[in-house]
PLY file of the C-alpha trace (Angstrom):
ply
format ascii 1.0
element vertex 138
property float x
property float y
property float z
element edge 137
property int vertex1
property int vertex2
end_header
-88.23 -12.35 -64.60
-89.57 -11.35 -61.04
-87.71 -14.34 -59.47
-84.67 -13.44 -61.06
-84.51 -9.41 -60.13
-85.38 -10.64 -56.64
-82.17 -13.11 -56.64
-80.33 -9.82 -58.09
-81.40 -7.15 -55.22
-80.73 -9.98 -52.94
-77.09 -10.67 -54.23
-76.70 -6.83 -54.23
-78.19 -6.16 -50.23
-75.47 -8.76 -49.22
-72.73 -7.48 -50.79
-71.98 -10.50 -52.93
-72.86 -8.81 -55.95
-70.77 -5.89 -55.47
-67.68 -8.72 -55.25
-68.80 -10.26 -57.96
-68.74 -6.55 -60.43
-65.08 -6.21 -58.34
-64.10 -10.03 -59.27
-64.41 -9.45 -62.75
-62.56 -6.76 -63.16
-59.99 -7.68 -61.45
-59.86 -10.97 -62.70
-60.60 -9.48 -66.16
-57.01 -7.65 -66.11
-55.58 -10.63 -64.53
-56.47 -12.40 -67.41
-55.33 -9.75 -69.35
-52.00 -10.13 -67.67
-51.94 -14.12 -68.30
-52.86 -13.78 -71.86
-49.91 -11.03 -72.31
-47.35 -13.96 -70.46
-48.65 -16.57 -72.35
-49.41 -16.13 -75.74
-46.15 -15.04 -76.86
-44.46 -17.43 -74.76
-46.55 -20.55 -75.95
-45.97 -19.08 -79.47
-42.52 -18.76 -79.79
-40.61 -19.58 -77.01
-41.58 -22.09 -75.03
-43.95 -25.22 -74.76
-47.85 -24.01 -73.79
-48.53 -25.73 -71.09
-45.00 -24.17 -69.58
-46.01 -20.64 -70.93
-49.51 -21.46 -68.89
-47.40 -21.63 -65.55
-45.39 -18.73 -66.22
-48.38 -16.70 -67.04
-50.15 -18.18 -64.08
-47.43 -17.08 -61.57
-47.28 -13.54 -62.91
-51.45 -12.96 -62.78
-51.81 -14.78 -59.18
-49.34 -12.21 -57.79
-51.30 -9.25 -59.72
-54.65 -11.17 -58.75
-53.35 -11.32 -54.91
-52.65 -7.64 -54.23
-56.10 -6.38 -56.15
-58.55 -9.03 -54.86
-56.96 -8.98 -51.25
-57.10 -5.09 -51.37
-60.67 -4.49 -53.49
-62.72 -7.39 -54.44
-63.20 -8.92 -51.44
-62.07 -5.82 -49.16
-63.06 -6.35 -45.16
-63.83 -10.45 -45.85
-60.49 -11.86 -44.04
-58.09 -10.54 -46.24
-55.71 -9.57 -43.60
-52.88 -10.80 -45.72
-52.17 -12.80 -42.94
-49.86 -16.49 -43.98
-53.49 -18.60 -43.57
-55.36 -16.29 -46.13
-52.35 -15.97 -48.56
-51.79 -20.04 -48.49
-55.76 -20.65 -49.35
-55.46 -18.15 -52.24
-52.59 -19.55 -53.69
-54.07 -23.03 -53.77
-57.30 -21.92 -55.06
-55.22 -20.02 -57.90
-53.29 -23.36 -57.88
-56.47 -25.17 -59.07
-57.35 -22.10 -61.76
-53.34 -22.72 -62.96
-54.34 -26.63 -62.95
-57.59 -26.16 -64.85
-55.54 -23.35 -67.32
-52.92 -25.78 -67.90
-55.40 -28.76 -68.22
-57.21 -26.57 -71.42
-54.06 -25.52 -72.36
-52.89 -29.65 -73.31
-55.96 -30.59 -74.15
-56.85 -28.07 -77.00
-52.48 -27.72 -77.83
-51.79 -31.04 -78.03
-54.17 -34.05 -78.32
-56.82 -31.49 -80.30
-54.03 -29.28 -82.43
-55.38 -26.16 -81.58
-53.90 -22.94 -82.13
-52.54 -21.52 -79.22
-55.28 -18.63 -78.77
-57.82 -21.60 -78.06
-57.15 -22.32 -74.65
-57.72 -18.98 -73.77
-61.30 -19.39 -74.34
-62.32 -22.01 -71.28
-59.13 -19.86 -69.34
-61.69 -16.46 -69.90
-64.96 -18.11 -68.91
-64.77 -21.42 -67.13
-61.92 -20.90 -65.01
-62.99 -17.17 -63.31
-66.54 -18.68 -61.91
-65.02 -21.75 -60.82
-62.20 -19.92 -58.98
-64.77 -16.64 -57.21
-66.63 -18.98 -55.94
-63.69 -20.93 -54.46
-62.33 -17.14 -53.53
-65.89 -16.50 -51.78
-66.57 -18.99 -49.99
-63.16 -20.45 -49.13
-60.58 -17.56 -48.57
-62.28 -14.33 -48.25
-65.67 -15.11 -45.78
0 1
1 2
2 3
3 4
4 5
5 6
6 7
7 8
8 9
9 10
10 11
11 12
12 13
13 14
14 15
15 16
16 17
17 18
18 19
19 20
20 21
21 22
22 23
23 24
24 25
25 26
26 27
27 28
28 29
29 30
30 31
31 32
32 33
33 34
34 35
35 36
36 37
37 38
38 39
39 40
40 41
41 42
42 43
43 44
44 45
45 46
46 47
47 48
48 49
49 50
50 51
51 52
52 53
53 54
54 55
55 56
56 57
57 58
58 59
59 60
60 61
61 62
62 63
63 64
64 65
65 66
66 67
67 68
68 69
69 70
70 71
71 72
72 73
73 74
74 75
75 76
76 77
77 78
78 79
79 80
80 81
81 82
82 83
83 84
84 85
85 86
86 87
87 88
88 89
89 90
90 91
91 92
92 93
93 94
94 95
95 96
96 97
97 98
98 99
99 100
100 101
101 102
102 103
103 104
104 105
105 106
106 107
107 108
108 109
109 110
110 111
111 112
112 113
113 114
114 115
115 116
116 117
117 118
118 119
119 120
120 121
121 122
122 123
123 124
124 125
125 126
126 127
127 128
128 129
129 130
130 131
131 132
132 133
133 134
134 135
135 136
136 137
């Protein structure tokens, strides 16, 4: 328990926890924003993996203008072309991953299409904050 508070003051004194708390909220109403795209869309209009894109280009723009602006405010994000192009492929590879669950568990597995959005709320936000921190926003 000791060596665990220690790794949680130390994530706090760098700041990395404090993007983290911003990261999730952010990316917590971004996913609120893909779900709203693409559930209805997957459920009766179009196919799901083509409701996952549209929903993916709708919550990257949201996602750009709050994470840019508060979760990872002073760390590069100048908005400069070179910052904006590295986002945009890491949310590439969170769009790839979403629409990766979203044929998996749609077609081969016959899920509804609410299932996807499971791995698309926890897998996909750790995967792409740590591409965020470490790639993007130093």
């Amino acid at each position: 328990m000791t060596a665990l508070i220690r790794r949680v003051e130390t994530l706090r004194d760098s700041g990395v926890l404090g993007q983290l708390i911003r990261f999730a909220i952010v990316g917590g109403l971004s996913t609120v924003v893909y779900a709203a795209v693409y559930w209805p869309l997957a459920t009766y209009v179009i196919p799901p993996v083509l409701a996952s894109v549209a929903g993916f280009l709708v919550a990257v723009i949201f996602g750009w203008v709050f994470h840019s602006r508060w979760s990872f405010k002073g760390h590069e994000a100048d908005g400069g072309v070179g910052t904006q192009s590295k986002f945009f492929l890491v949310q590439s590879a969170g769009m790839a991953m979403n629409a990766g669950f979203t044929w998996v568990f749609t077609g081969p597995l016959h899920q509804p299409t609410w299932v996807p959005l499971l791995p698309v709320i926890f897998i996909t936000p750790l995967i792409t904050f740590a591409l965020n921190r470490y790639l993007v926003f130093k």
